[in-house]
Backbone as a printed PyTorch tensor [residue, N CA C, xyz], in Angstrom:
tensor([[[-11.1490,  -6.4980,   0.4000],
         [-10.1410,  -6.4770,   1.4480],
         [-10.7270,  -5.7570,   2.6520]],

        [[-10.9810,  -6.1240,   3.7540],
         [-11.3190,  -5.5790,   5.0770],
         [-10.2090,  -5.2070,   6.1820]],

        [[ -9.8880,  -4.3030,   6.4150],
         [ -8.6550,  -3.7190,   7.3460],
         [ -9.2600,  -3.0960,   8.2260]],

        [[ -8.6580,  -2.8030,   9.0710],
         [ -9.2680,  -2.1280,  10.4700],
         [ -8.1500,  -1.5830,  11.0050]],

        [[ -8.1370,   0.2340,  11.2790],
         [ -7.0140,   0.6450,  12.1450],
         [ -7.5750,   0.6180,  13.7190]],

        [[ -6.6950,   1.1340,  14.6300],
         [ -7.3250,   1.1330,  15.7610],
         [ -6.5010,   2.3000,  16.1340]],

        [[ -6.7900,   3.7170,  15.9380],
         [ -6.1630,   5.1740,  16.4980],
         [ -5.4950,   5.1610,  18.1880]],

        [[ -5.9130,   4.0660,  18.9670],
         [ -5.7570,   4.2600,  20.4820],
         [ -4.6400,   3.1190,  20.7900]],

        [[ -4.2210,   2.3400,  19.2810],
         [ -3.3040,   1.4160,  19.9250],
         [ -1.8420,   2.2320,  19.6810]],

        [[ -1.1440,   0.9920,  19.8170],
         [  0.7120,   2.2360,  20.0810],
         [  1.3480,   1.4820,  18.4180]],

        [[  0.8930,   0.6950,  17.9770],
         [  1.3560,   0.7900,  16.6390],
         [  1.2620,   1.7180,  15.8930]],

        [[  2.0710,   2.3250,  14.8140],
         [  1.6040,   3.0090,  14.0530],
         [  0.4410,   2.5980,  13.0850]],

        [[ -0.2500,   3.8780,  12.6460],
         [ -1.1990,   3.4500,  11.5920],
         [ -0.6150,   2.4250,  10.5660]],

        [[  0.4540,   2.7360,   9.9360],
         [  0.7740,   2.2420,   8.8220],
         [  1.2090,   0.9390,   8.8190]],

        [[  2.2960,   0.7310,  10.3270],
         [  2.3970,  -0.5210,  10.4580],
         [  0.9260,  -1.6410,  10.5960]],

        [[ -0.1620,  -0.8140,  11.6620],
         [ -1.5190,  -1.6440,  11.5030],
         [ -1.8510,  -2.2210,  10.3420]],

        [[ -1.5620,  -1.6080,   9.2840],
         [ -1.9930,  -1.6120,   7.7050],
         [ -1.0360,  -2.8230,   7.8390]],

        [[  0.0940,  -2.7880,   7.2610],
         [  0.7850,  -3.8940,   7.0090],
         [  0.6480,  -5.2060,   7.9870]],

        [[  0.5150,  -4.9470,   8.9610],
         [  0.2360,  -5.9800,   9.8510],
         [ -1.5470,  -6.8400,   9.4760]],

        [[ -2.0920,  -6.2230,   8.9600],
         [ -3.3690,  -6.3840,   8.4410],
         [ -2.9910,  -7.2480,   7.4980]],

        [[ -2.7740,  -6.9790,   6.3800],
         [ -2.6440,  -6.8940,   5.1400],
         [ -1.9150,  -8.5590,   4.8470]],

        [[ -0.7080,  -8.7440,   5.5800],
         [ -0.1350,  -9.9350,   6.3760],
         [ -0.9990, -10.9760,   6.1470]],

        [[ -1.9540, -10.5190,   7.1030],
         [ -3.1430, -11.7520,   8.3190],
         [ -3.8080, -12.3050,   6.9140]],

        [[ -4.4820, -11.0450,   6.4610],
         [ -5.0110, -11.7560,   5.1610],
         [ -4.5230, -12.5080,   4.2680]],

        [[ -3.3270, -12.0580,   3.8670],
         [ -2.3600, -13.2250,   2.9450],
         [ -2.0610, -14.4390,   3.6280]],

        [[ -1.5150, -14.6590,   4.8420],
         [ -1.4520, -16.0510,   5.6920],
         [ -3.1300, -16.5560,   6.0280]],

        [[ -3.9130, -16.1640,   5.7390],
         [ -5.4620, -16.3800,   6.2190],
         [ -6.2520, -17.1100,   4.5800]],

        [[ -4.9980, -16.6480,   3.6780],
         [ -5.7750, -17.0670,   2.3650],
         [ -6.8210, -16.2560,   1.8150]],

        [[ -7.1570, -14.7770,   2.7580],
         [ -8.3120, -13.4510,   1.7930],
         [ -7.5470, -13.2940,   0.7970]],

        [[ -6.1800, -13.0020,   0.8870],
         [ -5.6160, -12.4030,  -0.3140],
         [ -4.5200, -13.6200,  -0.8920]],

        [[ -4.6490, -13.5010,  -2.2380],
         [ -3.8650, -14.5890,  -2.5650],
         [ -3.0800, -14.2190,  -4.1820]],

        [[ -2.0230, -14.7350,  -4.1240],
         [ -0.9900, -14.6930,  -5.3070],
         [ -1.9280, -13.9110,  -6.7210]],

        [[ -2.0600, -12.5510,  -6.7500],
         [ -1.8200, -12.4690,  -8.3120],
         [ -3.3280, -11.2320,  -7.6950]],

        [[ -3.7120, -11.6010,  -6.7830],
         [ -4.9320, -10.1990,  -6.4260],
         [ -4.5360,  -9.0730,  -6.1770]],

        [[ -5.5060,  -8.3380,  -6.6220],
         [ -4.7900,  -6.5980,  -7.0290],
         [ -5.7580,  -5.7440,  -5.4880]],

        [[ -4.7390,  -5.2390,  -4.9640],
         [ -5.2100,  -4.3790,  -3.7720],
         [ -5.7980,  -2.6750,  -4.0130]],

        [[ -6.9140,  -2.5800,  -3.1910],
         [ -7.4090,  -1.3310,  -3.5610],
         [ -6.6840,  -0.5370,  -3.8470]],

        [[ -7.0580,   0.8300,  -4.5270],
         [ -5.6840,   1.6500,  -4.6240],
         [ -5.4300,   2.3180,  -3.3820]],

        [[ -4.6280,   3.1340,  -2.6520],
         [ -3.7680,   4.0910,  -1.8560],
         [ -4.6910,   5.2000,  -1.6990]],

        [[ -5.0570,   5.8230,  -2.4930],
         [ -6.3740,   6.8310,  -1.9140],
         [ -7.6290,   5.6990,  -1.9910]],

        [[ -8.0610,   5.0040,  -2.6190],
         [ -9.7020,   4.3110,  -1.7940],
         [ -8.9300,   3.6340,  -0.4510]],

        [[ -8.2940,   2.8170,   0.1920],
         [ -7.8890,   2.6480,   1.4820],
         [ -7.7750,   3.5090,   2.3060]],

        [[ -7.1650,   4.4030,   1.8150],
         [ -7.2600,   5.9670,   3.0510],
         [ -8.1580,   6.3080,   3.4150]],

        [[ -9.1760,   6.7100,   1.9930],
         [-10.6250,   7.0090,   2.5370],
         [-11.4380,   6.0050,   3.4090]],

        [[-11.4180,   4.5580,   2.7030],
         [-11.9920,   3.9370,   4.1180],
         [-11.5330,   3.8790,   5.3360]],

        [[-10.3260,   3.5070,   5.0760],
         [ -9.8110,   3.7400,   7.2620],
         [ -9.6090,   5.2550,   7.7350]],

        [[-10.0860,   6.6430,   7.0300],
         [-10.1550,   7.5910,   7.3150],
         [ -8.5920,   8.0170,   8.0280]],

        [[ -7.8900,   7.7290,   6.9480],
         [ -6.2770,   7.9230,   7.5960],
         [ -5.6650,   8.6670,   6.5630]],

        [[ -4.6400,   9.3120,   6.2930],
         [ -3.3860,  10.2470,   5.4360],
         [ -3.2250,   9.5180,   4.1850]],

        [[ -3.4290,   9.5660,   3.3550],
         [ -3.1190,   8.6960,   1.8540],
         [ -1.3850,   8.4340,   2.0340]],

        [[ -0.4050,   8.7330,   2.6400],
         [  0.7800,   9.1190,   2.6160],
         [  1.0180,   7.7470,   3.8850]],

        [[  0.2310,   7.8350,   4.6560],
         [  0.0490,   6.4500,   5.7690],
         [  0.2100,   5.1610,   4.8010]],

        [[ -0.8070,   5.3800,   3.9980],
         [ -1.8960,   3.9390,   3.4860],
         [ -0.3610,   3.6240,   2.3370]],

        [[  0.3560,   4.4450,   1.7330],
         [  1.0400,   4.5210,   0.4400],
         [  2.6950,   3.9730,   1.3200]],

        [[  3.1450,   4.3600,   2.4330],
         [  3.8230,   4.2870,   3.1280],
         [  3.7710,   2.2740,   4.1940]],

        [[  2.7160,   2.1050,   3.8020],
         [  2.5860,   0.7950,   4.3260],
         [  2.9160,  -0.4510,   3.1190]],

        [[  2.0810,   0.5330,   1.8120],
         [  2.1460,  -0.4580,   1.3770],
         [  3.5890,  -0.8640,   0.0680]],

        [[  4.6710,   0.5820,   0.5300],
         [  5.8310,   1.0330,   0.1250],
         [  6.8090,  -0.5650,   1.1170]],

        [[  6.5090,  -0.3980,   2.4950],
         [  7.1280,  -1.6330,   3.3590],
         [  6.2430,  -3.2380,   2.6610]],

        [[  5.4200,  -3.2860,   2.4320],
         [  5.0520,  -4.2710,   1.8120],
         [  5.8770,  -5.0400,   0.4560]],

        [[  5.9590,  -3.9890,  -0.1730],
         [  6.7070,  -4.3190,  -1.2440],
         [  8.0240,  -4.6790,  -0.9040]],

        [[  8.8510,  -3.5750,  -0.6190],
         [  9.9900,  -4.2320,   0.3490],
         [ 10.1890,  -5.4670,   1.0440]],

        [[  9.1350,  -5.9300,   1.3450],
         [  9.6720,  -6.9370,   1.8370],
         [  9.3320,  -8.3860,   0.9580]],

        [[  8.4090,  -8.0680,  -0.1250],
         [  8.6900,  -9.1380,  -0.8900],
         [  6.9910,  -9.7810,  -1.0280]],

        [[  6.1490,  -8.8890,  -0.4770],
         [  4.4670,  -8.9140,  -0.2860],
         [  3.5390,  -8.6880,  -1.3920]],

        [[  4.1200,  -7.2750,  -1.3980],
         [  3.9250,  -7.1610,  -3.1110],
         [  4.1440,  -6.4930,  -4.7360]],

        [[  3.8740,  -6.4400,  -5.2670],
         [  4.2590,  -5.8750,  -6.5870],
         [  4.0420,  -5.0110,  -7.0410]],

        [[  4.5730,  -3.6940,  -7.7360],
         [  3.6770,  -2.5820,  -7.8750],
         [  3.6710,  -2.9160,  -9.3510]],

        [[  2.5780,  -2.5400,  -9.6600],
         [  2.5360,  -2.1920, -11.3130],
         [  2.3940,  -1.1080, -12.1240]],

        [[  3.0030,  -0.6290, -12.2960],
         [  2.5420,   1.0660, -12.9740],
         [  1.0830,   0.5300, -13.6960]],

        [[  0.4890,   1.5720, -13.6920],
         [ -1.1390,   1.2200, -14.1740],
         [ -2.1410,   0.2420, -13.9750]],

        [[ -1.8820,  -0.9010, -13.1400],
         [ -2.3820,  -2.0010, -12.4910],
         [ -2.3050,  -1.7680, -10.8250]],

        [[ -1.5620,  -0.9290,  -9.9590],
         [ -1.8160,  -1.1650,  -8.6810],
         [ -0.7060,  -2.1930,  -7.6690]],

        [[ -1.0690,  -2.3860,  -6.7580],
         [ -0.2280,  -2.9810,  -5.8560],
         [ -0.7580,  -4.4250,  -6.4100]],

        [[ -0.0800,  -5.7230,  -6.6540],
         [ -0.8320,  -6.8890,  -6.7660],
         [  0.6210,  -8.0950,  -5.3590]],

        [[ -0.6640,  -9.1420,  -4.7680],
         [  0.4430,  -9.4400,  -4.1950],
         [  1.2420, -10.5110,  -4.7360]],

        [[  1.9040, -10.8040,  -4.1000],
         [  3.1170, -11.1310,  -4.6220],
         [  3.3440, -13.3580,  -4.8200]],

        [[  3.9310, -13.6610,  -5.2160],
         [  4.1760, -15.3500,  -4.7810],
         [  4.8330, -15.4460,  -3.8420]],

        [[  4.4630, -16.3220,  -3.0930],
         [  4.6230, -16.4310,  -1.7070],
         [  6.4070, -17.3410,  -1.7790]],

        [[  6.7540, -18.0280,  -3.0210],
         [  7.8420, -18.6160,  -3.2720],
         [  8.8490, -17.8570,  -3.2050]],

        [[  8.7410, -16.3970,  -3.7760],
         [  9.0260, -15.3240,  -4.2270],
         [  9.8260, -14.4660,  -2.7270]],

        [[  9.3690, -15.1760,  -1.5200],
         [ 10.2820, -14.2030,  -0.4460],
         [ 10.5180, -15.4110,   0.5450]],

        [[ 12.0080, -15.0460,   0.7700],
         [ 12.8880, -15.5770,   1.3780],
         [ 12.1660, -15.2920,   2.7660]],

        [[ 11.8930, -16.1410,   3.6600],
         [ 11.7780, -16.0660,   5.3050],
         [ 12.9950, -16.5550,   5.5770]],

        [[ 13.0820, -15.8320,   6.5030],
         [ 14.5490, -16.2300,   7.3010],
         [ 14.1660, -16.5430,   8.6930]],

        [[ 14.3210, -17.8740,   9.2180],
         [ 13.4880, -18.6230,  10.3020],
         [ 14.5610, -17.8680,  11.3630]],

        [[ 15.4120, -17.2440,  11.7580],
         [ 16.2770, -17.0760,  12.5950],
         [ 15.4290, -15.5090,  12.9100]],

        [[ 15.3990, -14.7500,  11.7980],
         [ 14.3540, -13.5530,  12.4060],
         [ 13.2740, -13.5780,  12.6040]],

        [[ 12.5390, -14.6920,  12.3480],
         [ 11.0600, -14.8740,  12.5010],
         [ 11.3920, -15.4110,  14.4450]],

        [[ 11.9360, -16.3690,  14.5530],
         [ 12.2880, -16.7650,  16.1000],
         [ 12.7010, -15.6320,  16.7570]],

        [[ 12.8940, -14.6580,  16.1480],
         [ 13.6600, -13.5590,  17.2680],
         [ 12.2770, -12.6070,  17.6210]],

        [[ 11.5480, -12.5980,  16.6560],
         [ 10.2310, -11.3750,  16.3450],
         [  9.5310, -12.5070,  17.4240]],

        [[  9.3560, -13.8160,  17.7830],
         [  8.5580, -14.6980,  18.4480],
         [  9.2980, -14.7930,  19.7260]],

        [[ 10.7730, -14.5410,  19.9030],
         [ 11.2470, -14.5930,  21.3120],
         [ 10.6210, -12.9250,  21.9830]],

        [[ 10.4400, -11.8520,  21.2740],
         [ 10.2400, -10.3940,  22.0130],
         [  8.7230, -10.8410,  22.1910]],

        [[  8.0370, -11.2560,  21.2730],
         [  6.7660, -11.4500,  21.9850],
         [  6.3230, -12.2440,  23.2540]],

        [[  7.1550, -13.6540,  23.2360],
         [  7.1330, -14.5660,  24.4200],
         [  7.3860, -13.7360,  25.7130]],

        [[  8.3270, -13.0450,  25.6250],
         [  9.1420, -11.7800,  26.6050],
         [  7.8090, -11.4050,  26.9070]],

        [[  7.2630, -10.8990,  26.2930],
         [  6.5350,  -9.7620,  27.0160],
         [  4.7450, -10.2980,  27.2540]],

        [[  4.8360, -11.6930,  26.7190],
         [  4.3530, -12.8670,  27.4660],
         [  4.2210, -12.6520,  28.9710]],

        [[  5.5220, -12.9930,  28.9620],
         [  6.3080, -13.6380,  30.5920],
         [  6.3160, -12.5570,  31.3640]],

        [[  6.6430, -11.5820,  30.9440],
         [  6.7460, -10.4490,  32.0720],
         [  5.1860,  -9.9240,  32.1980]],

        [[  4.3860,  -9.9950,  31.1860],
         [  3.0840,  -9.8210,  31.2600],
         [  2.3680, -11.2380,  32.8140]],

        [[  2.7770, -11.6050,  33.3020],
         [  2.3120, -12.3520,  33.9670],
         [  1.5150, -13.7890,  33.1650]],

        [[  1.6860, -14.2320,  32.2670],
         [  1.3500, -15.4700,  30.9690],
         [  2.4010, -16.4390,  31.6730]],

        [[  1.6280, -17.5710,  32.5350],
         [  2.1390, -18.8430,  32.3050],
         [  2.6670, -20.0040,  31.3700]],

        [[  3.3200, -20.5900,  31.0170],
         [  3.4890, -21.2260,  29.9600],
         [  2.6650, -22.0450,  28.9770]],

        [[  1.1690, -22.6030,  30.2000],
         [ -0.1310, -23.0240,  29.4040],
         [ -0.8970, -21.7730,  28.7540]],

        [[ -0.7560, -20.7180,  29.4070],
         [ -1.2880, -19.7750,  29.0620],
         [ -1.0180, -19.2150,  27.9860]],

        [[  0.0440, -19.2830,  27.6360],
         [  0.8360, -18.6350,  26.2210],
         [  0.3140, -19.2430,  25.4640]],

        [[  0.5960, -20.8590,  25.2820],
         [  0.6100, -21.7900,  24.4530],
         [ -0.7530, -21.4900,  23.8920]],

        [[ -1.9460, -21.7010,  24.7560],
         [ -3.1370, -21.3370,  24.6190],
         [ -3.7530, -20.3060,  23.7330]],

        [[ -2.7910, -19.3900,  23.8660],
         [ -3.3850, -18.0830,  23.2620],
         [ -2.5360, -18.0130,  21.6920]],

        [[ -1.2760, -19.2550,  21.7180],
         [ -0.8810, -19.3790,  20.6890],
         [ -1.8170, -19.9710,  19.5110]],

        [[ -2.3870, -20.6960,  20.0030],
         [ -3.6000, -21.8570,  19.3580],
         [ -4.9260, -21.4100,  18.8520]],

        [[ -4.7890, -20.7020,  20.1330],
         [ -6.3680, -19.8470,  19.7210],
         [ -5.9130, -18.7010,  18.4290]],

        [[ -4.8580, -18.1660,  18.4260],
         [ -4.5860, -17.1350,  17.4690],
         [ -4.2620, -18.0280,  16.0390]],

        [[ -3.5660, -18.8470,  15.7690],
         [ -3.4710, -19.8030,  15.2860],
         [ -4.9500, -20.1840,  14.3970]],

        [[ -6.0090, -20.9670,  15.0710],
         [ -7.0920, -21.4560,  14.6220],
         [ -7.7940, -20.4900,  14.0730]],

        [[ -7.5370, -19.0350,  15.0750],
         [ -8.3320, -17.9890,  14.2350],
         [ -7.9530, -17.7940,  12.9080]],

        [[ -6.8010, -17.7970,  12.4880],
         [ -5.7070, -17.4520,  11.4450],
         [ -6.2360, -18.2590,  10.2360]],

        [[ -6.6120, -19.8770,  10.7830],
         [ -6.8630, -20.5010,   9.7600],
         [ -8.1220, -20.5590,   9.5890]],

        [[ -9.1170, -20.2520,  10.5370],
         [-10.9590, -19.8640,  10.5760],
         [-11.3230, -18.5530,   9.2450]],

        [[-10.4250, -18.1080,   9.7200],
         [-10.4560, -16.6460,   8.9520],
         [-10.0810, -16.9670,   7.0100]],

        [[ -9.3920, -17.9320,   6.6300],
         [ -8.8570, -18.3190,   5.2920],
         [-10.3390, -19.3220,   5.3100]],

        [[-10.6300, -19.6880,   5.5000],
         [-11.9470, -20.7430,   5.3720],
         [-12.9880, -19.9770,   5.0680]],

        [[-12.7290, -18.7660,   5.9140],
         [-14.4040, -17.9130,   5.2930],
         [-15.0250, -17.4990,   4.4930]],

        [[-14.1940, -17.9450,   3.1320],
         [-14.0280, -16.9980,   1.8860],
         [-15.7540, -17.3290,   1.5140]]])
């Protein structure tokens, strides 16, 4: 599993983590039934609070990502297994468009950067 925090952005650490963690499961690195490092080896590599790394992957579970196992670890989860609700996913995609638009992003421009993020998304599941 390869994660990367970035200390200078305005996300929190932990959300970075989960937001990571995400990319890889929609990217196809991580897939139904793989067991994630433990909570202290992740800390130590992204050199962050074990309480961060344990706290991300506490919202993970919550939301249906993944599984804890007493004595086995975090494993993730079936993807059948969590309800998306397309009405909050459009709302999490209308605040971003927002700040698109007020960012000065034309409408080719968006689209563009939709595609490109997109292809990366699926470049990235191909690399295995």
């Amino acid at each position: 599993m390869f994660l990367t925090v970035d200390l200078d952005e305005k996300r929190p650490l932990y959300q970075q983590v989960v937001d990571g963690v995400k990319a890889l499961i929609a990217a196809g690195e991580l897939r139904e039934g793989m067991t994630l490092p433990p909570v202290r080896q992740v800390a130590g590599d992204l050199g962050v609070n074990l309480n961060t790394i344990a706290t991300a992957y506490r919202q993970l579970k919550d939301e249906g990502f993944l599984t804890v196992r007493h004595g086995s670890g975090a494993v993730v989860s079936s993807r059948s297994g969590r309800a998306v609700e397309e009405g909050e996913l459009r709302r999490s995609l209308r605040t971003v468009l927002t700040q698109f638009v007020l960012g000065g992003f034309n409408d080719r421009d968006i689209v563009g950067v939709v595609r490109q993020e997109l292809a990366a998304l699926r470049q990235k599941g191909t690399s295995r």
